[in-house]
C-alpha positions as CSV (number, residue, x, y, z in Angstrom):
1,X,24.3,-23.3,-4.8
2,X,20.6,-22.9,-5.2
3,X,18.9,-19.2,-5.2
4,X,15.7,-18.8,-2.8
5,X,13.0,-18.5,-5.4
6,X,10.0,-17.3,-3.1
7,X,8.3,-14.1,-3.5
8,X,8.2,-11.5,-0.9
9,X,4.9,-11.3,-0.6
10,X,1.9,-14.0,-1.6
11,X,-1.6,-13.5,-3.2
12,X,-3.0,-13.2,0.7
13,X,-0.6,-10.4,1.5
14,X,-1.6,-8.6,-2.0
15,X,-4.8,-9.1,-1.3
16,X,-5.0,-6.8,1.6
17,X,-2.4,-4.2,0.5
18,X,-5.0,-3.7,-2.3
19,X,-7.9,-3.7,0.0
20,X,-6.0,-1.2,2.5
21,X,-5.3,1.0,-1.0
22,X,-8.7,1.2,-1.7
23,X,-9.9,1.9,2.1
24,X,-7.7,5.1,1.6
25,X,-8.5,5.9,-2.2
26,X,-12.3,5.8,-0.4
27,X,-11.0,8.6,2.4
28,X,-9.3,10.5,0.3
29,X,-12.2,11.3,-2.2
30,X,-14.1,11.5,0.8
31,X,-12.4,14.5,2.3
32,X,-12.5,16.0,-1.6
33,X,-14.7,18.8,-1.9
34,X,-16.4,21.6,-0.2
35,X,-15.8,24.4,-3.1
36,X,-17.9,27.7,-2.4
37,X,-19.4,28.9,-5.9
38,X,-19.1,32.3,-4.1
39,X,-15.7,33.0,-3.1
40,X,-16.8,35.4,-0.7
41,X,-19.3,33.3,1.4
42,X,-17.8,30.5,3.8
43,X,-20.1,27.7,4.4
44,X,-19.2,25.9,7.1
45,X,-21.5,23.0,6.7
46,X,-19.7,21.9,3.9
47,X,-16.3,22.0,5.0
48,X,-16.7,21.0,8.8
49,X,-19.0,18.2,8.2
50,X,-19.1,14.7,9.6
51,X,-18.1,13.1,7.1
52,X,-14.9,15.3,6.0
53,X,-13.8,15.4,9.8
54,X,-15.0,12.1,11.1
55,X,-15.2,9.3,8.3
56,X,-12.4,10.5,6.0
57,X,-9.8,10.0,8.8
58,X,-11.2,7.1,10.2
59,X,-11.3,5.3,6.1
60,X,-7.6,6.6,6.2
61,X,-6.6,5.5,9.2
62,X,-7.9,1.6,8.6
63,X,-6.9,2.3,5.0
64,X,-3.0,2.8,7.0
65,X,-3.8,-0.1,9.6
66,X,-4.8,-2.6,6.8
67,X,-1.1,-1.8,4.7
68,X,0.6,-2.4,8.1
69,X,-1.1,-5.8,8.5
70,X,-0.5,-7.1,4.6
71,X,2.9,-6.7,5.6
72,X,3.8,-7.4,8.8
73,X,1.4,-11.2,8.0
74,X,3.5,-14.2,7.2
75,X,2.5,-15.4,4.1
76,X,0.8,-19.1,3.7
77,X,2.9,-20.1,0.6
């Protein structure tokens, strides 16, 4: 009886798990931030700004997407 020797996932579908890793790597150190150096002052600029509210969830959100796509593809090999 021979064993089935092939991998779970090929180069193509490594490929774009990395790529949807670093999509969310990017969000998250996107949304890092917004530290008052008064502890009594809110600044709201910093925290509710476009790109902590908009383009953080959005890079996270692809950064998801892409993962769900590396796998769910068949690989080529």
């Amino acid at each position: 009886m021979q064993k089935d020797t092939r991998e779970l996932f090929g180069k193509q579908n490594l490929v774009w798990m990395g790529v949807g890793a670093l999509l969310m790597i990017a969000g998250i150190l996107l949304m890092a931030g917004g530290k008052s150096s008064d502890p009594n002052t809110f600044i709201d600029q910093e925290v509710y700004s476009v790109r902590r509210i908009t383009w953080s969830p959005l890079l996270i959100v692809a950064g998801l997407a892409m993962e769900v796509y590396a796998i769910m593809c068949k690989s080529r090999s």
